[in-house]
mmJSON file of the N, C-alpha and C atoms, coordinates in Angstrom:
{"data_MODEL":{"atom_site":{
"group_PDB":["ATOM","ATOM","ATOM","ATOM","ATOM","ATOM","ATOM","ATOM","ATOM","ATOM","ATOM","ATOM","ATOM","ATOM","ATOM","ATOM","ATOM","ATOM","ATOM","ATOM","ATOM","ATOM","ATOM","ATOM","ATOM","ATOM","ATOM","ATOM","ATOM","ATOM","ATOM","ATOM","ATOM","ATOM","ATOM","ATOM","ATOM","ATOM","ATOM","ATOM","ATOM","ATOM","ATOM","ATOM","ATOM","ATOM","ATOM","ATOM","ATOM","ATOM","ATOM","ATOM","ATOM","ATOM","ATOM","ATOM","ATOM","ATOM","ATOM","ATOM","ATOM","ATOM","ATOM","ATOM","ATOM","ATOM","ATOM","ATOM","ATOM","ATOM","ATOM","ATOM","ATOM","ATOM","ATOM","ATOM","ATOM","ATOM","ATOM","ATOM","ATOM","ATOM","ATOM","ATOM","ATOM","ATOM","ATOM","ATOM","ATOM","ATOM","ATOM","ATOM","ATOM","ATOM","ATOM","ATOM","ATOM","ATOM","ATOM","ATOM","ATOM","ATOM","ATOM","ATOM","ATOM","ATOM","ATOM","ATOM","ATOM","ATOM","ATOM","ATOM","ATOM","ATOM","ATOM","ATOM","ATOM","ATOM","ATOM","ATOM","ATOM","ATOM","ATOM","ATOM","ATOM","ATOM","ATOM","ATOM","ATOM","ATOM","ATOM","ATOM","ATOM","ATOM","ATOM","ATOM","ATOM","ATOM","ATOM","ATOM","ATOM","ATOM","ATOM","ATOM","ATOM","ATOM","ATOM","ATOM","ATOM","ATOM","ATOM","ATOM","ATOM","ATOM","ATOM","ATOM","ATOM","ATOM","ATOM","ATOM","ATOM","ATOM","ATOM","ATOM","ATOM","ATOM","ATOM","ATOM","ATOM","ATOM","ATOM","ATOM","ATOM","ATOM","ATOM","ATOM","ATOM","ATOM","ATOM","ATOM","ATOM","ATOM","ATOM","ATOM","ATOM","ATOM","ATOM","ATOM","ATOM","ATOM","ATOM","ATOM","ATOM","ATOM","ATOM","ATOM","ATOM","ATOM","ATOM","ATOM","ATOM","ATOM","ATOM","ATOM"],
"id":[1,2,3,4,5,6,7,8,9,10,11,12,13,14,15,16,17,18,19,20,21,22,23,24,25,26,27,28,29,30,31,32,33,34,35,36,37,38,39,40,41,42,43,44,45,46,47,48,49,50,51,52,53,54,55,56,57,58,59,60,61,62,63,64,65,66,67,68,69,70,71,72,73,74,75,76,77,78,79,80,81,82,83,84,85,86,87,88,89,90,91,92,93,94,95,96,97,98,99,100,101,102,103,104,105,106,107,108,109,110,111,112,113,114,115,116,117,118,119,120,121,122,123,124,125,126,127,128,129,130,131,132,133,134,135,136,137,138,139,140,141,142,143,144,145,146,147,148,149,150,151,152,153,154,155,156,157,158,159,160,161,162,163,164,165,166,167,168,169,170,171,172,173,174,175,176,177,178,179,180,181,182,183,184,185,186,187,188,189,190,191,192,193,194,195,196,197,198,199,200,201,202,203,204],
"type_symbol":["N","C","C","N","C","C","N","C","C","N","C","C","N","C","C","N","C","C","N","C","C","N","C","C","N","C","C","N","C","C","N","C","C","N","C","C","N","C","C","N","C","C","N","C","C","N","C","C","N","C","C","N","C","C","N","C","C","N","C","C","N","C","C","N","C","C","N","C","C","N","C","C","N","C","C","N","C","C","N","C","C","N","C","C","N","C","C","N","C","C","N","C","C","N","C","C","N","C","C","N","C","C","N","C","C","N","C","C","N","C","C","N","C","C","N","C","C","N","C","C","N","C","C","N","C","C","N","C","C","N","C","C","N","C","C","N","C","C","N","C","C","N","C","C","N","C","C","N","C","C","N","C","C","N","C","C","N","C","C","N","C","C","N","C","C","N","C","C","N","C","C","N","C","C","N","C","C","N","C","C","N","C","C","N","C","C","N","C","C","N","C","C","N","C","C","N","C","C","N","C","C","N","C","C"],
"label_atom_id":["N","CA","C","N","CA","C","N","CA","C","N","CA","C","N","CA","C","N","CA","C","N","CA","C","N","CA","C","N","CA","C","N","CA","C","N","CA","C","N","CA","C","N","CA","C","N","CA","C","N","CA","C","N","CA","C","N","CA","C","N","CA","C","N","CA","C","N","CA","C","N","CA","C","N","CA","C","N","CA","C","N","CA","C","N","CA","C","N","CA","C","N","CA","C","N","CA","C","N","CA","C","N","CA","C","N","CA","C","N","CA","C","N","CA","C","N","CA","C","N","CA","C","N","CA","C","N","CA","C","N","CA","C","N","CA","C","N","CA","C","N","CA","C","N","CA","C","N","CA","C","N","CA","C","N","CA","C","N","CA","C","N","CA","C","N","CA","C","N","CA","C","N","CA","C","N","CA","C","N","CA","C","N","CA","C","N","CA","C","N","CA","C","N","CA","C","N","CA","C","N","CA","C","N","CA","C","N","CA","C","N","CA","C","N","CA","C","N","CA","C","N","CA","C","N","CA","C","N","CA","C","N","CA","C","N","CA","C"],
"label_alt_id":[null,null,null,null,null,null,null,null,null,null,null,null,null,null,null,null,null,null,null,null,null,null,null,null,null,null,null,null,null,null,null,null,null,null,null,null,null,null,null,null,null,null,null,null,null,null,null,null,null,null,null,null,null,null,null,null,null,null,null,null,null,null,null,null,null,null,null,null,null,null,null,null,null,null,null,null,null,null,null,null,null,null,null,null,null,null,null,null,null,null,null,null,null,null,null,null,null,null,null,null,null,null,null,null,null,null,null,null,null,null,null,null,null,null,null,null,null,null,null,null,null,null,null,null,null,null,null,null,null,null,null,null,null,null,null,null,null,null,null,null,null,null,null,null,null,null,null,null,null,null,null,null,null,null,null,null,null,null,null,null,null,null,null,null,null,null,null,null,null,null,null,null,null,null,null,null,null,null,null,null,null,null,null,null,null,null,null,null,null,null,null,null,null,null,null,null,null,null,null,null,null,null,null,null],
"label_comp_id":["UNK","UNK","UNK","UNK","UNK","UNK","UNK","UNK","UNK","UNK","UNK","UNK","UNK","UNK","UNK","UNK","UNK","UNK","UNK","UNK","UNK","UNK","UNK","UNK","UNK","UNK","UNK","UNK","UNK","UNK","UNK","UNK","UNK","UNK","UNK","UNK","UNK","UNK","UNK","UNK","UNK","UNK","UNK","UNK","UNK","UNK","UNK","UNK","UNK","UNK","UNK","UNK","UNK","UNK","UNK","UNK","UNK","UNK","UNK","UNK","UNK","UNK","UNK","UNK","UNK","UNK","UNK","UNK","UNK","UNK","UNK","UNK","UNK","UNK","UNK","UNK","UNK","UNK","UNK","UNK","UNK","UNK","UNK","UNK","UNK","UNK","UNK","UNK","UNK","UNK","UNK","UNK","UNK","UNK","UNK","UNK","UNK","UNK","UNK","UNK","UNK","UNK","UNK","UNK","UNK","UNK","UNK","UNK","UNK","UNK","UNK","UNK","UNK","UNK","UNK","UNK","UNK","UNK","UNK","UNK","UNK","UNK","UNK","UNK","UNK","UNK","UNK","UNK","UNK","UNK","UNK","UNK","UNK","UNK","UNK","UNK","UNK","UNK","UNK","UNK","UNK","UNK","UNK","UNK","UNK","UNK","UNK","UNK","UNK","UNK","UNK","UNK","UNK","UNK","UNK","UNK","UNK","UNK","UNK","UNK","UNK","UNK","UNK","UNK","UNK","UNK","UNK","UNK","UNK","UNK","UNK","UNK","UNK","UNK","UNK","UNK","UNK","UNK","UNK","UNK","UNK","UNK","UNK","UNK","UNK","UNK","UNK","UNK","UNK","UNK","UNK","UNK","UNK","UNK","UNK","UNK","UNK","UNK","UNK","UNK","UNK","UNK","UNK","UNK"],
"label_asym_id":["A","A","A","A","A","A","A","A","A","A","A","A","A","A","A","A","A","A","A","A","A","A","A","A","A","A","A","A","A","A","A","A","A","A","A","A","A","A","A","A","A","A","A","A","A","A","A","A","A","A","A","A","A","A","A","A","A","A","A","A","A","A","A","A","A","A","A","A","A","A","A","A","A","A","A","A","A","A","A","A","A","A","A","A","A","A","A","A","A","A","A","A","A","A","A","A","A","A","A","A","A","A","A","A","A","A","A","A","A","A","A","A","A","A","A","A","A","A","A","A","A","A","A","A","A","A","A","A","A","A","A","A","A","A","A","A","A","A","A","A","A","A","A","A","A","A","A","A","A","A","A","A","A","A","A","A","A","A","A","A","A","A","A","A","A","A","A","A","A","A","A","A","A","A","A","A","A","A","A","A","A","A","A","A","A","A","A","A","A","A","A","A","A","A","A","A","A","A","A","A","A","A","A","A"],
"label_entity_id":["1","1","1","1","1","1","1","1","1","1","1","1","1","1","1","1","1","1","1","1","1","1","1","1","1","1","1","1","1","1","1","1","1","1","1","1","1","1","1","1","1","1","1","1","1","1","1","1","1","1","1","1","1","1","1","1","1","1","1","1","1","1","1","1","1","1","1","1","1","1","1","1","1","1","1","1","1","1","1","1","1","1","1","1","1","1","1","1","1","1","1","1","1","1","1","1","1","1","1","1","1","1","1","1","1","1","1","1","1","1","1","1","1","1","1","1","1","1","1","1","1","1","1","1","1","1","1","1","1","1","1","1","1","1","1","1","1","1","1","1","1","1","1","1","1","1","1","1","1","1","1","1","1","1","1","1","1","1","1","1","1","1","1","1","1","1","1","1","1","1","1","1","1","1","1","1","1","1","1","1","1","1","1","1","1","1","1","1","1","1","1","1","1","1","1","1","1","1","1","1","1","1","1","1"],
"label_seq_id":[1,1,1,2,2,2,3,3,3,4,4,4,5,5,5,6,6,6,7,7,7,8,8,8,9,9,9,10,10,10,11,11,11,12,12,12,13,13,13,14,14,14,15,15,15,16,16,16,17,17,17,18,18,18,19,19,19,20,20,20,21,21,21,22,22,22,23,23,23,24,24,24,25,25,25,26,26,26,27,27,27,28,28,28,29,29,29,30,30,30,31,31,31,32,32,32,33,33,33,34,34,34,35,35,35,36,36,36,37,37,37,38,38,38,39,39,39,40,40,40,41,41,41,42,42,42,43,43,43,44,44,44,45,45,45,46,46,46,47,47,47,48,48,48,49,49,49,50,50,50,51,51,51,52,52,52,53,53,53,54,54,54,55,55,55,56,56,56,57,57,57,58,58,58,59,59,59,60,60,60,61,61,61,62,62,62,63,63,63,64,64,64,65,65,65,66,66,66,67,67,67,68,68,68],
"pdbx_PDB_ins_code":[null,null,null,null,null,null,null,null,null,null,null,null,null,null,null,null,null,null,null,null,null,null,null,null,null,null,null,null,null,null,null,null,null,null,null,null,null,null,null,null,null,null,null,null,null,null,null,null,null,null,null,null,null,null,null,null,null,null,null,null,null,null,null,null,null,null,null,null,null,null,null,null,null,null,null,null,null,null,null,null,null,null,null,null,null,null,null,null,null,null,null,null,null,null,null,null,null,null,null,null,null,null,null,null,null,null,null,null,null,null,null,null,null,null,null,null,null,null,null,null,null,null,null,null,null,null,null,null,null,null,null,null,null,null,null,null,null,null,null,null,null,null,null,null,null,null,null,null,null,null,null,null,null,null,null,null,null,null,null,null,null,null,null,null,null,null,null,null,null,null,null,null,null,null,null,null,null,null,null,null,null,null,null,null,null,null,null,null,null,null,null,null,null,null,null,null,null,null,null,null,null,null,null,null],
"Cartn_x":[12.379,11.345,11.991,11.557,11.951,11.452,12.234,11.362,10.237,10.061,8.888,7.575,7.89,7.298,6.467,7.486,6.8,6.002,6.332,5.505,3.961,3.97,2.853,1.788,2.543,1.985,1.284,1.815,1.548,0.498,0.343,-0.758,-2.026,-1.667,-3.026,-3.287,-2.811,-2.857,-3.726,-3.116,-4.004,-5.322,-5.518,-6.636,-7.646,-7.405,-7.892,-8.064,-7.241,-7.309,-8.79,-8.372,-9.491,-11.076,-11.022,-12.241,-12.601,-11.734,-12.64,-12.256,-11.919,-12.237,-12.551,-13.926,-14.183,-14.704,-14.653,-15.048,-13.445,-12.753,-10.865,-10.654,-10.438,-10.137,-8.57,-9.322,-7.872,-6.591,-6.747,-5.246,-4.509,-5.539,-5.059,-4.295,-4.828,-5.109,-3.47,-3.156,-1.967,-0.571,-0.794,-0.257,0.278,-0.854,-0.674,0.645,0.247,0.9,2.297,2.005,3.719,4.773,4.316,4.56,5.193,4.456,4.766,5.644,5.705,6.601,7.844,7.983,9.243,9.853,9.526,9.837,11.031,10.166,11.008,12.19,12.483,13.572,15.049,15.088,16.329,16.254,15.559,15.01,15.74,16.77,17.79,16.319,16.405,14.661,13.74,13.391,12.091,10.774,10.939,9.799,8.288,8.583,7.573,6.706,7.59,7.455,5.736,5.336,4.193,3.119,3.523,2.319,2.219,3.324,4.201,3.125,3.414,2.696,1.449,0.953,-0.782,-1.433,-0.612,-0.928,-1.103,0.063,0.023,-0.852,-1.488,-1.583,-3.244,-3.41,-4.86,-5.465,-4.256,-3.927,-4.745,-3.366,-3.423,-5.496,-5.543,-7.08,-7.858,-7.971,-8.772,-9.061,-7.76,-7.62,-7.917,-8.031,-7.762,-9.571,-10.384,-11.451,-12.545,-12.063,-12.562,-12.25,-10.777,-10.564,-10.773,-11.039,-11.057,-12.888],
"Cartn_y":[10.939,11.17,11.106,12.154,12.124,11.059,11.128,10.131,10.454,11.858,12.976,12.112,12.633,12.491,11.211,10.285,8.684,8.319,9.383,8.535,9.339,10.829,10.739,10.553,9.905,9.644,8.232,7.205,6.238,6.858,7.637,7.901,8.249,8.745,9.253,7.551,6.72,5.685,4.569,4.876,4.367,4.339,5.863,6.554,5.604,5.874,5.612,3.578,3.212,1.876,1.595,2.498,1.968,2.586,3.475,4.015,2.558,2.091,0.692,-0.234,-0.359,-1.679,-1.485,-0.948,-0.596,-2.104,-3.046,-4.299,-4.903,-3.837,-4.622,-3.655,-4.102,-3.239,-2.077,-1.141,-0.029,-0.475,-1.346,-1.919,-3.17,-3.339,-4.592,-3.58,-2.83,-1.981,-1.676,-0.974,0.132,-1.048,-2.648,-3.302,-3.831,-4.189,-4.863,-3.529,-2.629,-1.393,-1.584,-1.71,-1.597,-2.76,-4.418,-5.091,-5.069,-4.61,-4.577,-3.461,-2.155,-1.606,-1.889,-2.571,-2.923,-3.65,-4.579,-5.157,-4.467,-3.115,-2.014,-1.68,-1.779,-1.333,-1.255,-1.906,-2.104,-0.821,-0.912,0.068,0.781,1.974,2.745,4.009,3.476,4.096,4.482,5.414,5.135,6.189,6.763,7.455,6.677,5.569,4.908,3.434,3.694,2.528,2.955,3.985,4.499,3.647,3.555,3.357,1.312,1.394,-0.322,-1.236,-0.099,-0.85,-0.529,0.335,0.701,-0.398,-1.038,-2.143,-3.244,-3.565,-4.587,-5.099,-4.121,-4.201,-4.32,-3.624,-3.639,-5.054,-5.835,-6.822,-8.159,-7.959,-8.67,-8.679,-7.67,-7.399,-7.875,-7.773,-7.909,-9.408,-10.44,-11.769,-12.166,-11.742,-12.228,-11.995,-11.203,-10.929,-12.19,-12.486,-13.649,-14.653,-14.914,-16.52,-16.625,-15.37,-15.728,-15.923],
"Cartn_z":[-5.35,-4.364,-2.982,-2.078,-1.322,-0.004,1.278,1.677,2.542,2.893,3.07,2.016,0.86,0.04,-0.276,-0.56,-0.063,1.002,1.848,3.482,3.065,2.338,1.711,1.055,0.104,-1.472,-0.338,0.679,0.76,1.562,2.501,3.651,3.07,1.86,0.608,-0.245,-0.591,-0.745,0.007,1.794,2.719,2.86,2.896,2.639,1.795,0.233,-0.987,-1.129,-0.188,0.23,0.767,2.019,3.02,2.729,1.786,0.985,-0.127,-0.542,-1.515,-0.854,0.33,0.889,2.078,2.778,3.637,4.767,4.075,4.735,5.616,5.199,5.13,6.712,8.114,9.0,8.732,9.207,8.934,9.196,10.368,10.926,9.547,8.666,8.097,6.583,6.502,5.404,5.345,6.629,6.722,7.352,7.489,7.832,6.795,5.509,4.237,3.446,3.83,2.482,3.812,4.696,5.311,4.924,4.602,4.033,3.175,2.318,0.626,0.768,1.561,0.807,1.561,2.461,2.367,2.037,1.32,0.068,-0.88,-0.746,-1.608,-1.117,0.4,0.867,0.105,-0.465,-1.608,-2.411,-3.001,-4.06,-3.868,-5.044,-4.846,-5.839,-6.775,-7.216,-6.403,-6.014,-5.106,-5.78,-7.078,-7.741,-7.709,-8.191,-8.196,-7.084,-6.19,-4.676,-4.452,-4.177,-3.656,-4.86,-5.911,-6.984,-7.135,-6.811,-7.274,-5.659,-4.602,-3.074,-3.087,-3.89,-4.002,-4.74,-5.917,-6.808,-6.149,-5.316,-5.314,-3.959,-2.955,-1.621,-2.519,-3.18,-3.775,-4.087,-5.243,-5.659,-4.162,-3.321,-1.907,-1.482,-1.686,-0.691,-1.502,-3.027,-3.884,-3.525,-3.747,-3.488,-2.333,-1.362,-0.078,0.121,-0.337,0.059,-1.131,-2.152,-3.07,-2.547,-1.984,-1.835,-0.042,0.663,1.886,2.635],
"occupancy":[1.0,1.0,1.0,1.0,1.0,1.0,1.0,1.0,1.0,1.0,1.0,1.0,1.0,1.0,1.0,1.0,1.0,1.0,1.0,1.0,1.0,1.0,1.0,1.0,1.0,1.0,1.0,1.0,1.0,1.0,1.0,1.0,1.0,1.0,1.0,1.0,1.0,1.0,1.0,1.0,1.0,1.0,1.0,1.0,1.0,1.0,1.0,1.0,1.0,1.0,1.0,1.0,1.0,1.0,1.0,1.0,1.0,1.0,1.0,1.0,1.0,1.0,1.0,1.0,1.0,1.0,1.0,1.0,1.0,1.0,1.0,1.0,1.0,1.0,1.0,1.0,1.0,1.0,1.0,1.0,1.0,1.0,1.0,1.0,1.0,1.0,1.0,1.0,1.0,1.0,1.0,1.0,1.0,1.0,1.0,1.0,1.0,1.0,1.0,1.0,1.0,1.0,1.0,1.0,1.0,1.0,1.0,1.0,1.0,1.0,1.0,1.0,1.0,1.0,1.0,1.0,1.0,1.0,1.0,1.0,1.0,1.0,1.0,1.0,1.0,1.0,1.0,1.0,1.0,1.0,1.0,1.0,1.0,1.0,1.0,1.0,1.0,1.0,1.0,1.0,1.0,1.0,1.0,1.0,1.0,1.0,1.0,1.0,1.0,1.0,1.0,1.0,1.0,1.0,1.0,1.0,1.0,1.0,1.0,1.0,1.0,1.0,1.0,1.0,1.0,1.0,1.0,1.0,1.0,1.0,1.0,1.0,1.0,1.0,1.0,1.0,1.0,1.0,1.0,1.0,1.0,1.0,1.0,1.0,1.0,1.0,1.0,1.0,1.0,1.0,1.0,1.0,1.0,1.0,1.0,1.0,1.0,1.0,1.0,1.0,1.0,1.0,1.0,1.0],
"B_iso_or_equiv":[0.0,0.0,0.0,0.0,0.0,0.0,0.0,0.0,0.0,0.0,0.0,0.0,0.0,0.0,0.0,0.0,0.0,0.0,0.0,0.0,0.0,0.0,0.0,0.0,0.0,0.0,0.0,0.0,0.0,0.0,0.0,0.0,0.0,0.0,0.0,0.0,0.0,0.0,0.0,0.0,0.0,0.0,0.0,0.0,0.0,0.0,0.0,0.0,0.0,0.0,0.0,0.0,0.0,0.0,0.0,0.0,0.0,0.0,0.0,0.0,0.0,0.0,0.0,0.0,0.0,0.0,0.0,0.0,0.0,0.0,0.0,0.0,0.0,0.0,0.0,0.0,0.0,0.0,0.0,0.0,0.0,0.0,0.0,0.0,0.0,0.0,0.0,0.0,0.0,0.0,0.0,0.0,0.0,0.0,0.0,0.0,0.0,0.0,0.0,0.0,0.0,0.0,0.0,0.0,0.0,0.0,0.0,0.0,0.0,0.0,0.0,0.0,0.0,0.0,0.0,0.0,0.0,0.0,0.0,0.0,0.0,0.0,0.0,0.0,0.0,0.0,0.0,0.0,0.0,0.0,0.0,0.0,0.0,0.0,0.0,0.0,0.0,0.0,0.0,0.0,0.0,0.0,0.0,0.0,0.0,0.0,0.0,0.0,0.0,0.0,0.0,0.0,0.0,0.0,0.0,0.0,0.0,0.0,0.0,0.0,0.0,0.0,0.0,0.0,0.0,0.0,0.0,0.0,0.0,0.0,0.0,0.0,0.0,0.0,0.0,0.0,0.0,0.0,0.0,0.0,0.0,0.0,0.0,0.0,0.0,0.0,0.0,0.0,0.0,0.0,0.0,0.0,0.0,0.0,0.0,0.0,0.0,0.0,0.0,0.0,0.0,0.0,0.0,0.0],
"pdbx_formal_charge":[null,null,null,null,null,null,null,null,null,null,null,null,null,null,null,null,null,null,null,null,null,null,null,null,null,null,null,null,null,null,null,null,null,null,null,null,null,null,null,null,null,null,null,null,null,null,null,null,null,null,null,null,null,null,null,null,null,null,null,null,null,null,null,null,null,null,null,null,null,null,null,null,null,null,null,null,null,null,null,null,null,null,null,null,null,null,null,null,null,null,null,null,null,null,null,null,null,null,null,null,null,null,null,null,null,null,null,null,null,null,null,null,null,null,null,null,null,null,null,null,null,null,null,null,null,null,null,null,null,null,null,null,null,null,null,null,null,null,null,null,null,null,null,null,null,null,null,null,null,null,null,null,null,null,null,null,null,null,null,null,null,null,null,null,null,null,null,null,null,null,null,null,null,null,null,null,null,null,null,null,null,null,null,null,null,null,null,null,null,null,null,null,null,null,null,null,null,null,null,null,null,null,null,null],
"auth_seq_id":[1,1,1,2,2,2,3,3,3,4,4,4,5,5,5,6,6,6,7,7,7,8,8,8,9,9,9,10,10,10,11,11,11,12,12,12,13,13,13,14,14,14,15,15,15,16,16,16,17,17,17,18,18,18,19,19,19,20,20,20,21,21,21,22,22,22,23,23,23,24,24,24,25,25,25,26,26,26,27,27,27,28,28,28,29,29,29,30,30,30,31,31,31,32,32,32,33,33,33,34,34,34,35,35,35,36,36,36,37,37,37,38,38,38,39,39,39,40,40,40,41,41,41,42,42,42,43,43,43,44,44,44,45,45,45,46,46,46,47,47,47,48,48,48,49,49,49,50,50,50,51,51,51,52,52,52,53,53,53,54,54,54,55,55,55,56,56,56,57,57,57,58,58,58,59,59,59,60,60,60,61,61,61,62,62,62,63,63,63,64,64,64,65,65,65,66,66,66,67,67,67,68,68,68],
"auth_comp_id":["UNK","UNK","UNK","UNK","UNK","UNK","UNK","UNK","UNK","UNK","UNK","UNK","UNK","UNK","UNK","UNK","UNK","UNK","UNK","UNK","UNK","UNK","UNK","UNK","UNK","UNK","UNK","UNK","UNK","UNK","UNK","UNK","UNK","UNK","UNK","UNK","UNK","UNK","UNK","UNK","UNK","UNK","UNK","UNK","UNK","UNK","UNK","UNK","UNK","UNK","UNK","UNK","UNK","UNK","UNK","UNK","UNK","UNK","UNK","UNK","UNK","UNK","UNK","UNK","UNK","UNK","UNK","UNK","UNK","UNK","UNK","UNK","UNK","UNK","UNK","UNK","UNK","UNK","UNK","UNK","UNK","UNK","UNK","UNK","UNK","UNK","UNK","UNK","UNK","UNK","UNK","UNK","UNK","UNK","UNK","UNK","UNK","UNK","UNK","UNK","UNK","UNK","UNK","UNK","UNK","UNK","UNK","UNK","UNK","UNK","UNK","UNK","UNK","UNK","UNK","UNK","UNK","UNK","UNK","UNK","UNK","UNK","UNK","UNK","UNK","UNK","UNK","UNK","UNK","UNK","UNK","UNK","UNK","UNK","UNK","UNK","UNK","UNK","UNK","UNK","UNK","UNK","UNK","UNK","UNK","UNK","UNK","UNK","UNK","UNK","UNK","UNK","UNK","UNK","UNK","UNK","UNK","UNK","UNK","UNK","UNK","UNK","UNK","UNK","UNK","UNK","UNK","UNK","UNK","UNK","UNK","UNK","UNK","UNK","UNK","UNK","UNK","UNK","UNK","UNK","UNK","UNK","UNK","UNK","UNK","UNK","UNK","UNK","UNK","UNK","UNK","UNK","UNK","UNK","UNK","UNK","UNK","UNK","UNK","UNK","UNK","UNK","UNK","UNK"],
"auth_asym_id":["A","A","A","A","A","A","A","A","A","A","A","A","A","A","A","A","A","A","A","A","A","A","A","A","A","A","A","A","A","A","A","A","A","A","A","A","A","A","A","A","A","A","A","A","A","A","A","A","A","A","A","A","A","A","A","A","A","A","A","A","A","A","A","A","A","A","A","A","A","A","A","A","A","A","A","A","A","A","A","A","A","A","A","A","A","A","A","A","A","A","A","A","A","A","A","A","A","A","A","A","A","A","A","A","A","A","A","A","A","A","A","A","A","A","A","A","A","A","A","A","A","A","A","A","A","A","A","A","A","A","A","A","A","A","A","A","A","A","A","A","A","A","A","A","A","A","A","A","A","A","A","A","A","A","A","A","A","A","A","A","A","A","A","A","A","A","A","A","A","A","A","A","A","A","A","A","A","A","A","A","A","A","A","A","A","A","A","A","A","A","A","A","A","A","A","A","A","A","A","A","A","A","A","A"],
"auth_atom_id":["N","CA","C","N","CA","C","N","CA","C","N","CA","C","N","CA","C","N","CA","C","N","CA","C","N","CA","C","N","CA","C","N","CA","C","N","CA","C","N","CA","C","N","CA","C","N","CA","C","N","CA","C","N","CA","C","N","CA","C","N","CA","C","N","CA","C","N","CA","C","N","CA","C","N","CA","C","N","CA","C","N","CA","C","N","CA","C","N","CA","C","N","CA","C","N","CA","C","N","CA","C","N","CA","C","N","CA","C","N","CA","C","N","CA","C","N","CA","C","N","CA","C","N","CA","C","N","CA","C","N","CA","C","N","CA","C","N","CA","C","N","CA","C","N","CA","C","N","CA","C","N","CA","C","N","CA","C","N","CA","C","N","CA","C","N","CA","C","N","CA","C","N","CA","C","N","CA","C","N","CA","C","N","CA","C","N","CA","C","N","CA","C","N","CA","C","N","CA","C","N","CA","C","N","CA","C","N","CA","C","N","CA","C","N","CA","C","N","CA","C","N","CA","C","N","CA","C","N","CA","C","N","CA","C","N","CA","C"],
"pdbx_PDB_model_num":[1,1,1,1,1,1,1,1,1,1,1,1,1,1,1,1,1,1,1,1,1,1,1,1,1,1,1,1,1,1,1,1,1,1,1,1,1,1,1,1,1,1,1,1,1,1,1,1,1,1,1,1,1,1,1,1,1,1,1,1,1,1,1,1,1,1,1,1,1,1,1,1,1,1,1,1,1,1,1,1,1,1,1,1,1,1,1,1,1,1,1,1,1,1,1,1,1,1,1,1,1,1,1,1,1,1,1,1,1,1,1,1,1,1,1,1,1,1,1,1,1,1,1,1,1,1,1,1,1,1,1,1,1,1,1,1,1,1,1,1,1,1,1,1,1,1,1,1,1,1,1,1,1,1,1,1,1,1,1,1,1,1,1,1,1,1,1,1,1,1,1,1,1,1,1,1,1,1,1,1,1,1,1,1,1,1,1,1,1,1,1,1,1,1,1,1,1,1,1,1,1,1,1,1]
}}}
C-alpha cells in the first residue's frame, strides 16, 4: 500500500468514525486515529495499518465513552 493510499483508506475511516460516534468531537476523532497509527510507524507492512487503526481507535472511543 502505498502511502497515497493509506492517507486514504484512513480519511474514509475518519469519516465512518465520526458517523458512529457523533457525540466524539471531530478534532478528537482524527487526533485518536493519528495516535494509533503511528504506532504503526515501524511497520515495514503497511497493507493492513488502515484496518489495524480503525479497530483499535473504535476500540479507544467505544471505552472511553462507557468508562468516561
Amino acid at each position: 500500500m502505498t502511502p497515497d493510499e493509506e492517507a486514504r483508506h484512513l480519511a474514509v475511516a475518519e469519516v465512518e468514525l465520526r458517523d458512529e460516534f457523533p457525540q466524539v468531537p471531530a478534532y478528537a476523532v482524527r487526533e485518536a486515529i493519528e495516535v494509533v497509527r503511528k504506532a504503526f510507524d515501524p511497520a515495514k507492512i503497511r497493507d493492513y495499518v488502515p484496518l489495524l487503526v480503525t479497530r483499535d481507535v473504535r476500540y479507544r472511543l467505544r471505552h472511553h465513552l462507557v468508562d468516561g
